[in-house]
C-alpha atoms as an extended CHARMM CRD file, in Angstrom:
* protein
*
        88  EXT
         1         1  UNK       CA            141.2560000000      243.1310000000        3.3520000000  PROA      1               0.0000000000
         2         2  UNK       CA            140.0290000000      244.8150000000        6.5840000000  PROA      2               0.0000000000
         3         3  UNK       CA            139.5660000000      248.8750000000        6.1840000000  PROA      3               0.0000000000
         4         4  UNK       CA            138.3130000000      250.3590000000        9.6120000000  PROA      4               0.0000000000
         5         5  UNK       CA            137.3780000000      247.3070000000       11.0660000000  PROA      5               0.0000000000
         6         6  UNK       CA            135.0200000000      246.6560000000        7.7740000000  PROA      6               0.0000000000
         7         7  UNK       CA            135.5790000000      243.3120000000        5.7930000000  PROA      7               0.0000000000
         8         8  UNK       CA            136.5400000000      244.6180000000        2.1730000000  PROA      8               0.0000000000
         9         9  UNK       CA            136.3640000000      242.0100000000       -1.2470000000  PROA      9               0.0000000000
        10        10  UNK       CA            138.8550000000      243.3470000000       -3.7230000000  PROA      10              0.0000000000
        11        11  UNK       CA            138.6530000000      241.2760000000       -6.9920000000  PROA      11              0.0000000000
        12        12  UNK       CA            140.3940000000      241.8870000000      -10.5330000000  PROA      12              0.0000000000
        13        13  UNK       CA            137.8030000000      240.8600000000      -13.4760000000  PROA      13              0.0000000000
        14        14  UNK       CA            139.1240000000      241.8720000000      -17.3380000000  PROA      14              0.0000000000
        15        15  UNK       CA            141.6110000000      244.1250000000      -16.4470000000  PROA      15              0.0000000000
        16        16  UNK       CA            139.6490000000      246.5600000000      -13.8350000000  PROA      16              0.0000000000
        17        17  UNK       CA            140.0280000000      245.8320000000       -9.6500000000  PROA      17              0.0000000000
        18        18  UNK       CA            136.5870000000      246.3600000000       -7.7390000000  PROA      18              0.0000000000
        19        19  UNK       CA            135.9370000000      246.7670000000       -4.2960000000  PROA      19              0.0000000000
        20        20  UNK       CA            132.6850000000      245.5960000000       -2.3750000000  PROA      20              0.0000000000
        21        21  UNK       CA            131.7350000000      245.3760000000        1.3610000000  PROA      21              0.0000000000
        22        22  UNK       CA            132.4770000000      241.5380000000        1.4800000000  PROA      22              0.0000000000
        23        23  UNK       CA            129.4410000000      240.9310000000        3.9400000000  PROA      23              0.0000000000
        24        24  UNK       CA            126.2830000000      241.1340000000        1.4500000000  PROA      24              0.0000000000
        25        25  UNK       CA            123.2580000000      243.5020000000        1.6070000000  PROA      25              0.0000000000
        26        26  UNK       CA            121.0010000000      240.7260000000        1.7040000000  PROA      26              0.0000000000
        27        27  UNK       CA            121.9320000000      238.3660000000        4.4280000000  PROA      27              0.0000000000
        28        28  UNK       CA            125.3600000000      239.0920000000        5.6410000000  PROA      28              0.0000000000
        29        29  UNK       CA            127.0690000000      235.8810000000        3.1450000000  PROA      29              0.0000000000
        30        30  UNK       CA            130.2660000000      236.3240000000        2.9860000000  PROA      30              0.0000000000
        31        31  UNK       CA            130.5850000000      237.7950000000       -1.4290000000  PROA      31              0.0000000000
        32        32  UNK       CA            134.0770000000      236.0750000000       -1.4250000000  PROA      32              0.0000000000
        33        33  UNK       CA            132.8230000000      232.8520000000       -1.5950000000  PROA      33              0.0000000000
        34        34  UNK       CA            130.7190000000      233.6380000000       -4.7750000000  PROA      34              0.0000000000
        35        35  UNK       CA            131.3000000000      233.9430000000       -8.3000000000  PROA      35              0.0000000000
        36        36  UNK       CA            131.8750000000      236.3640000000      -10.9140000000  PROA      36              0.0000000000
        37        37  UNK       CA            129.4770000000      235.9780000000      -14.1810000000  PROA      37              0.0000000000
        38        38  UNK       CA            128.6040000000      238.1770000000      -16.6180000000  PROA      38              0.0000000000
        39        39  UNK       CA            130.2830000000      241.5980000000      -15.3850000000  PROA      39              0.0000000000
        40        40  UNK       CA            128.4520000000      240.9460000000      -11.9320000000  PROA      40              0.0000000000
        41        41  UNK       CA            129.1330000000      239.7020000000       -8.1560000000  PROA      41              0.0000000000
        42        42  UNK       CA            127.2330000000      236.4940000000       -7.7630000000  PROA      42              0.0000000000
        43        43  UNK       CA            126.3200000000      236.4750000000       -3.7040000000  PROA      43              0.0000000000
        44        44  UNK       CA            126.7600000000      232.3180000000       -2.5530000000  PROA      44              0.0000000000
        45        45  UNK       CA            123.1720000000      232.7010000000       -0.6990000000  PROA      45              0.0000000000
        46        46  UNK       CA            120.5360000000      233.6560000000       -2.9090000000  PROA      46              0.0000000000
        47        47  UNK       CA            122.2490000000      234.3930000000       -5.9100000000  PROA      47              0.0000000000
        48        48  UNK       CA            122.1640000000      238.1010000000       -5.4520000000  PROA      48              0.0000000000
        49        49  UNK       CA            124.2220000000      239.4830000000       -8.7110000000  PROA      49              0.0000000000
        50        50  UNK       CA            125.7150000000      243.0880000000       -7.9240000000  PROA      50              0.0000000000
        51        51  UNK       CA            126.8420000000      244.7740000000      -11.0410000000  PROA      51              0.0000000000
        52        52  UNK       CA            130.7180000000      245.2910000000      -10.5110000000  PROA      52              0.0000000000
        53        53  UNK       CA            131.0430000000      248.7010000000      -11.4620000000  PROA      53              0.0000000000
        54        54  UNK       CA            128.1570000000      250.5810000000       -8.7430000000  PROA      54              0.0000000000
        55        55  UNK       CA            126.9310000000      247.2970000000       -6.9060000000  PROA      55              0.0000000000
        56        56  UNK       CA            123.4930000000      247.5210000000       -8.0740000000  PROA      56              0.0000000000
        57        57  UNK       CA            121.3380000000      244.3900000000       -8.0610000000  PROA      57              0.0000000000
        58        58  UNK       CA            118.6960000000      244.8580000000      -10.4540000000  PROA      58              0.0000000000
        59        59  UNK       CA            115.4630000000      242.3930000000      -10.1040000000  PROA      59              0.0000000000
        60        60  UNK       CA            115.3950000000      243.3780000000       -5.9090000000  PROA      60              0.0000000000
        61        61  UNK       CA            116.6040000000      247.3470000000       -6.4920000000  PROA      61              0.0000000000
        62        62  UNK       CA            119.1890000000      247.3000000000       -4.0270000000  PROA      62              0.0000000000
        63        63  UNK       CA            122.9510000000      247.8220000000       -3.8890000000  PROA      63              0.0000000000
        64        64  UNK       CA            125.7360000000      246.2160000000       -2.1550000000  PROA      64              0.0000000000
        65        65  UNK       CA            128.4000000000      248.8640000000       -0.4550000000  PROA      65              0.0000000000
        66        66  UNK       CA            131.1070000000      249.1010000000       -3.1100000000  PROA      66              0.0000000000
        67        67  UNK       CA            134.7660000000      251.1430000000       -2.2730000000  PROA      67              0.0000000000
        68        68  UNK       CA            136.2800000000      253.3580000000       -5.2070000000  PROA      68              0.0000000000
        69        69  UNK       CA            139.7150000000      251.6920000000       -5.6600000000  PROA      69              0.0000000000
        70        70  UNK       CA            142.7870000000      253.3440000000       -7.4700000000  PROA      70              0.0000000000
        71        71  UNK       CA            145.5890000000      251.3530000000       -9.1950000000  PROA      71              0.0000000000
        72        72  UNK       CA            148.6760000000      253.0470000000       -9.1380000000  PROA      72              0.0000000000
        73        73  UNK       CA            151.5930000000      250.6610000000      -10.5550000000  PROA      73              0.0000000000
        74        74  UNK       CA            151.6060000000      247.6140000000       -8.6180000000  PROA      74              0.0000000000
        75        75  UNK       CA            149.5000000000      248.9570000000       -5.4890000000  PROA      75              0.0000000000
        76        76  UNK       CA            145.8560000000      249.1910000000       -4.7140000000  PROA      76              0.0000000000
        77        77  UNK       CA            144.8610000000      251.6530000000       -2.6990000000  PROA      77              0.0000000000
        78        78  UNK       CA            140.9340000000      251.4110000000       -1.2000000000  PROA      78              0.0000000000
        79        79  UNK       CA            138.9130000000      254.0330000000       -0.2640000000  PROA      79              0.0000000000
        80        80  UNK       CA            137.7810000000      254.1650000000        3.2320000000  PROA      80              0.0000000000
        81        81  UNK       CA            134.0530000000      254.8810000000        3.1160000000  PROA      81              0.0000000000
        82        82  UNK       CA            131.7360000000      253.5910000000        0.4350000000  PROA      82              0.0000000000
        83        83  UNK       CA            130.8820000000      255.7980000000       -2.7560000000  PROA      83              0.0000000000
        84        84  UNK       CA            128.0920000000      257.4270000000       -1.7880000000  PROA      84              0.0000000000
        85        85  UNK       CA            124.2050000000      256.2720000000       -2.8650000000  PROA      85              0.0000000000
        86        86  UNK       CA            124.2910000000      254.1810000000       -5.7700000000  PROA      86              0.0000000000
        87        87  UNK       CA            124.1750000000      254.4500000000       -9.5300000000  PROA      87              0.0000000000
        88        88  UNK       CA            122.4730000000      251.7040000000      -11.2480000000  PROA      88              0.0000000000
């Protein structure tokens, strides 16, 4: 989805929805094209894994730009500015 004129990947993964700023951190690869293993984001690039709950990639210390997201019924609603700093 586009929020604000920013490129937003929302993914559902065991019954949660996630939002991330779809361009990654690292080199601007597009995080739709990549996987999800092991509860994290796998960027398509260079393998950059973003933990899907904060967006925090552990072995470079970095996070991706993740969106709180509520689930009300059928709809998702995304927020429209990134959670602030990042919890790893």
């Amino acid at each position: 989805v586009t929020v604000d004129d920013t490129d937003i990947l929302v993914l559902g993964h065991e019954d949660a929805v996630y939002a991330f700023a779809n361009k990654c951190a690292h080199r601007d690869r597009e995080l739709h094209k990549g996987v999800v293993l092991n509860g994290r984001l796998i960027c398509p690039g260079y393998q950059w894994a973003f933990a899907l709950g904060t967006g925090w990639e552990a072995i470079k210390e970095t996070c991706q730009p993740v969106y709180d997201v509520q689930v009300t019924d059928d709809r998702i609603s995304v927020s429209r500015e990134p959670r602030p700093g990042c919890n790893a």
